[in-house]
Steps between C-alpha positions, in 0.01 A plus 500: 500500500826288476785619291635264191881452456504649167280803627826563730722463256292735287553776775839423569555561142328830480706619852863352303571278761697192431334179698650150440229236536531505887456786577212547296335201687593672786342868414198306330456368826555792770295737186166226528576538939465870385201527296309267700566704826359826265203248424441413863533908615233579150261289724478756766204708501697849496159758463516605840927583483590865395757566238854604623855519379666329756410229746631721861410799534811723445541856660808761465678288271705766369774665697512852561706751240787647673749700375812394506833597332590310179834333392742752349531446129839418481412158721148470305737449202783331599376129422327616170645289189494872315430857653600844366571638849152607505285193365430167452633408085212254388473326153212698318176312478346701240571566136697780339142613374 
């Protein structure tokens, strides 16, 4: 499967993105080297390859929790557009109701 000019355009359109004619020749391009590599890989006969998340096994990716002191709250604060002296001042999100 090859991909048109106009069928990049179409998706660079839907993602917002701004390509002058160039550069779409140039992503039309690399995006057909793309999907052809996918086409080549679809190829493979994959029955006999289990499932898995990643492609290396990973192990104790997570460091251990230790407890630690925390930064007083004056220096927590002291870079914070708007505090009270106690909290963070954030523009509601929500509605009055």
């Amino acid at each position: 499967m090859s991909l048109t000019r106009d069928e990049v355009a179409k998706v660079a359109l839907l993602a917002r993105l701004h390509l002058d004619d160039s550069e779409l020749d140039t992503m039309t391009e690399q995006l057909g080297q793309i999907v052809a590599y996918v086409d080549q890989l679809a190829q493979l006969d994959t029955s006999d390859v289990e499932p898995m998340a990643h492609a290396v096994e990973l192990t104790n990716v997570f460091a251990d929790d230790v407890l630690r002191p925390s930064l007083p709250r004056e220096q927590a604060l002291k870079n914070a557009p708007k505090q009270d002296g106690e909290f963070y001042c954030v523009p509601a999100v929500l509605g009055d109701g």
